[in-house]
Each structure stands twice: as C-alpha cells, then as structure tokens.
C-alpha positions in Angstrom: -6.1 -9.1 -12.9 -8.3 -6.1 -12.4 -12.3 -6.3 -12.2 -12.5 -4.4 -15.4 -9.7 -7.1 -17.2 -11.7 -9.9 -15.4 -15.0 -8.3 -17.2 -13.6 -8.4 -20.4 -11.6 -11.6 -20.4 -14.7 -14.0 -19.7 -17.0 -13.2 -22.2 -13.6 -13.3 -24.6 -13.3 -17.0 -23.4 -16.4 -18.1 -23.7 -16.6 -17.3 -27.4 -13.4 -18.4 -28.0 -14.1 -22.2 -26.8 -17.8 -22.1 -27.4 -17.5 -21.3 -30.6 -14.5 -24.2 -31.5 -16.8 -26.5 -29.9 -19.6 -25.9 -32.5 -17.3 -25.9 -35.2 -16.4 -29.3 -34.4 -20.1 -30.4 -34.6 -21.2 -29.1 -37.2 -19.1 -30.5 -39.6 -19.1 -33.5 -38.2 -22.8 -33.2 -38.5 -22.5 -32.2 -41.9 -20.5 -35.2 -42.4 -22.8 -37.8 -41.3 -22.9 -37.8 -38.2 -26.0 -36.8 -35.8 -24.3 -37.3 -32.5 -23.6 -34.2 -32.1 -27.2 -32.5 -32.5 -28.6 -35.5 -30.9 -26.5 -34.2 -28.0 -28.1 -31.0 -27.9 -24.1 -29.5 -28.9 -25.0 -27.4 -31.8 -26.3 -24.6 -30.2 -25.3 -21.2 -28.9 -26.2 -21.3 -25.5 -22.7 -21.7 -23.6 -24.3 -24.1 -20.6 -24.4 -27.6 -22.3 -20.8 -26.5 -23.6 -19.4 -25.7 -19.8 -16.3 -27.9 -18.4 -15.9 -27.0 -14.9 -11.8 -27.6 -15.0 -11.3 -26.3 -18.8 -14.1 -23.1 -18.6 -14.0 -22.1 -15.0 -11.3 -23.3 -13.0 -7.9 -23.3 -15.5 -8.6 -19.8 -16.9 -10.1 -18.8 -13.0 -6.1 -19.6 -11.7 -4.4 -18.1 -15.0 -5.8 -15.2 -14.4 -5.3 -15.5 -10.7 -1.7 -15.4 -11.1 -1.3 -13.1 -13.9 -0.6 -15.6 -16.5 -0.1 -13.6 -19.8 -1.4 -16.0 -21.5 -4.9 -17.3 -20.6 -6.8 -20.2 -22.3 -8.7 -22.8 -21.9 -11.9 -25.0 -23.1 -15.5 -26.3 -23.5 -16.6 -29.5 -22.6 -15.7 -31.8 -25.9 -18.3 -32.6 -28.3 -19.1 -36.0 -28.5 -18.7 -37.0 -31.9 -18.4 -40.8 -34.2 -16.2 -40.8 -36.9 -17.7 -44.1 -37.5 -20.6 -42.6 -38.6 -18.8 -39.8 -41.5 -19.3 -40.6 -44.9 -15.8 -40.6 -45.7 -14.2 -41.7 -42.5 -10.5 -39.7 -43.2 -11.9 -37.2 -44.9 -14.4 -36.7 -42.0 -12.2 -37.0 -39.3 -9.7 -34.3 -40.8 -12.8 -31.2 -41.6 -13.9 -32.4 -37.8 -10.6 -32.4 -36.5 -9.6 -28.8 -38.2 -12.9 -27.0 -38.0 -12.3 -25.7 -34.1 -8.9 -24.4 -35.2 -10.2 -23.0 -38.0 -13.4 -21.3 -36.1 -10.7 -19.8 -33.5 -8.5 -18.3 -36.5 -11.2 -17.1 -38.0 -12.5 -15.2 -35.1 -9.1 -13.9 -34.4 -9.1 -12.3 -38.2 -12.5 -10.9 -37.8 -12.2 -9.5 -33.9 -8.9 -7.7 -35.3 -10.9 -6.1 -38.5 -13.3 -4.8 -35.9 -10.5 -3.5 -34.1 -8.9 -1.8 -36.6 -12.4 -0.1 -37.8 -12.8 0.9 -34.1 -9.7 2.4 -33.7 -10.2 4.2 -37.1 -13.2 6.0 -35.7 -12.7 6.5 -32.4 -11.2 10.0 -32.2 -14.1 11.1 -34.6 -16.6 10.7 -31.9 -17.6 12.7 -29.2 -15.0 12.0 -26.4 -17.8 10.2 -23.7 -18.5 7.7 -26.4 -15.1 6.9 -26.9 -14.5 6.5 -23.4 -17.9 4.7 -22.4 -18.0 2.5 -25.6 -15.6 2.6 -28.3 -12.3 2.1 -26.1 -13.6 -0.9 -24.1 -15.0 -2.6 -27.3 -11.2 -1.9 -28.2 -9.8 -3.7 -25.4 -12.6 -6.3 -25.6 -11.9 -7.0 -29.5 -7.6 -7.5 -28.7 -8.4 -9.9 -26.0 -10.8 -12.3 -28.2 -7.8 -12.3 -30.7 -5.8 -12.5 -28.1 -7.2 -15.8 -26.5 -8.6 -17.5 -30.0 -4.7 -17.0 -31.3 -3.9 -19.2 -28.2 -6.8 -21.3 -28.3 -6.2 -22.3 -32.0 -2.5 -22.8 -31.4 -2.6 -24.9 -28.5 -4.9 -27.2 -30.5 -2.9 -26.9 -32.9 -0.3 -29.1 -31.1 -0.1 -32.7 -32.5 -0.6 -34.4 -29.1 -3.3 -36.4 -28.5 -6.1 -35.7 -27.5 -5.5 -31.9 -29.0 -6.8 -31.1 -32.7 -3.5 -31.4 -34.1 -2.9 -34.8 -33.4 -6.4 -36.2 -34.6 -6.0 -34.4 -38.1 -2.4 -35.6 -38.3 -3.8 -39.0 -37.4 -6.1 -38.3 -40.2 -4.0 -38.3 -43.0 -1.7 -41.5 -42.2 -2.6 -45.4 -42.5 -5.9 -46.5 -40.6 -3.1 -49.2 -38.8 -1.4 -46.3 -36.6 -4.8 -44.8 -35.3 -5.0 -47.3 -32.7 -1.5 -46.4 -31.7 -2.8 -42.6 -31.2 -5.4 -44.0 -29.0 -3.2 -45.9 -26.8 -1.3 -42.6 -26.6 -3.9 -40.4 -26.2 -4.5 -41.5 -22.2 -1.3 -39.7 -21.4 -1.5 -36.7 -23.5 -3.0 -34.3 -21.3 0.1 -35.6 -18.5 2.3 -34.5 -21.2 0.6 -31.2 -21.7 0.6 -30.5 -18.4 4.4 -31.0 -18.2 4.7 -28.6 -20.4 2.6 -26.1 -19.3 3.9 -26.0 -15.6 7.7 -25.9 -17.4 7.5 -23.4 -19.6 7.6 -25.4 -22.7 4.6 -25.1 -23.7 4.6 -21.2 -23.5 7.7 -21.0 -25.7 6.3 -23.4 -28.5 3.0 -21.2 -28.7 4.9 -17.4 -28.0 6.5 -16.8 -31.1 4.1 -17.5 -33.7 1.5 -16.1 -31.1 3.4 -13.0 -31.2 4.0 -13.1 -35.4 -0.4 -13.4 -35.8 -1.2 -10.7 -32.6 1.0 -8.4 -35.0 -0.2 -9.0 -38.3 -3.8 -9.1 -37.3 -3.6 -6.2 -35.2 -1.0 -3.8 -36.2 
C-alpha cells in the first residue's frame, strides 16, 4: 500500500470502529445501563477505544499484504444487559446499533462523495488536486471499510453483532447455549478468513452497497 493509501486508510478505520463502538454504548446507555459511561466509552477520543490486535495490528498486516479488503475493530464496550429495562429489547438496539452506525456512515460518506465529485471540475484545478480529489478518495474508503465493517458484524457468529441480536429474538433457554459457543467463535472466524470463506460471504453484497451508494 502506498504512503498516500496508508494516509487515507487509517483515519477511515478509526471512524469506522470508533464510531460502532459508541453506538453500542449509547444505546445501551440509553437503555439502562451506565456501564458504559461509567467506563469512560462514550466519548470521541479514539484512545480508551484502541485494541492493539483489532486497531493496529490486523488492519497494519491487511494492508501489508495488499488485502483488498481491510477491516478491523475497537476494543469492545463493556456493556450489562442485565441492567436494560427490557432485557431483549435491550440487547437487540445494543446488539444492532454498531451495524447500524457503520451503514449509516457508509450512506452519508457516499452523499459527500457524490456532492464532491459534482463540484470538482467547477473549481480551480489546484483545489481539486490539493483538496477536493483526496477528500474523494478519502470519502470511498470510509464507505469502503464501514460496508465491511457492518457486514462482518453482521455475521451471526458469536461473539459478532449478528449473533447477539439473533440471540435476541429467540427463547432466554438458548442464550446460554450462544455463550458456550461464543469461546470458539473467533477460531471459527479466523478459519474463515485465512480460507477465503469469509471473503466470499461478505464480496457480493459488499460489491451490490459500494455500487448503489456510490455510483
């Protein structure tokens, strides 16, 4: 990855799983529970949200190697259902609201990109080239990375969004049967990375949402 790529990319990131980290804590704030703002987790500043392996070393070797697809995360916020006011209820706006925050951001970097590219041949060329084309480049890869962010959370293996908001809407008995499960989910998701799987379950409709949102 080039310098300028490497530039662009981290800041791209850092939004990306920032932001789906204070998603997640603020409505499960909003639903009753303090832990997260007792945890110092609903803020901006990206340093109590920092995960050495998931914010620094996974997207540091995907880009490395020239992945096409780089993602990665923030530390989790700690959260307890226990404490929601409506414990499914809670546990499904909690579970959805990261995915949600990275859709949503994917929508919103792409109508910025579209009003970009609508103006940039009515400036004078030095802003274009100085400002208006990197903000271009900078605004595909944050929709870029939150479409792959939300997707992959998307998943319904624990410990992943997907599986906790699935989890959600069935029967309180198979939640402990998640939880047993959820100690090899990231084994499982590695698997699938380093084979290819995972990359062909999140392609396509990564590909169908790049296109909408962009072209």
């Amino acid at each position: 990855m080039k310098p300028e790529d490497l530039i662009l990319t981290i800041p791209a990131l850092m939004i990306a799983v920032i932001l789906h980290e204070v998603a997640h804590g603020y409505v499960a704030y909003k639903m009753g529970d303090p832990t997260p703002k007792a945890a110092g987790r609903l803020t901006l500043n990206p340093i109590p949200h920092i995960d050495l392996l998931g914010t620094i070393i996974l997207p540091g070797l995907l880009m490395l190697v020239g992945s096409p697809i780089v993602f990665g995360w923030a530390k989790p916020v700690p959260i307890n259902p226990y404490n929601f006011k409506d414990l499914k209820k809670g546990m499904f706006l909690t579970s959805i609201a990261g995915v949600a925050m990275n859709f949503s951001l994917a929508v919103l970097f792409g109508m910025l990109n579209r009003l970009l590219r609508a103006v940039v041949y009515s400036v004078p060329e030095e802003v274009a080239t100085f400002l208006i084309i990197p903000l271009m480049i900078f605004t595909t890869k944050v929709v870029l990375i939150n479409l792959v962010l939300g997707l992959f959370n998307a998943i319904p293996i624990p410990p992943l969004d997907g599986s906790k908001a699935l989890m959600s809407l069935l029967s309180y008995k198979y939640w402990e049967m998640f939880y047993r499960f959820e100690q090899y989910g990231f084994l499982i998701i590695t698997v699938l990375l380093f084979t290819g799987v995972l990359q062909s379950i999140i392609l396509p409709p990564l590909v169908f949402l790049y296109n909408l949102i962009l072209n």
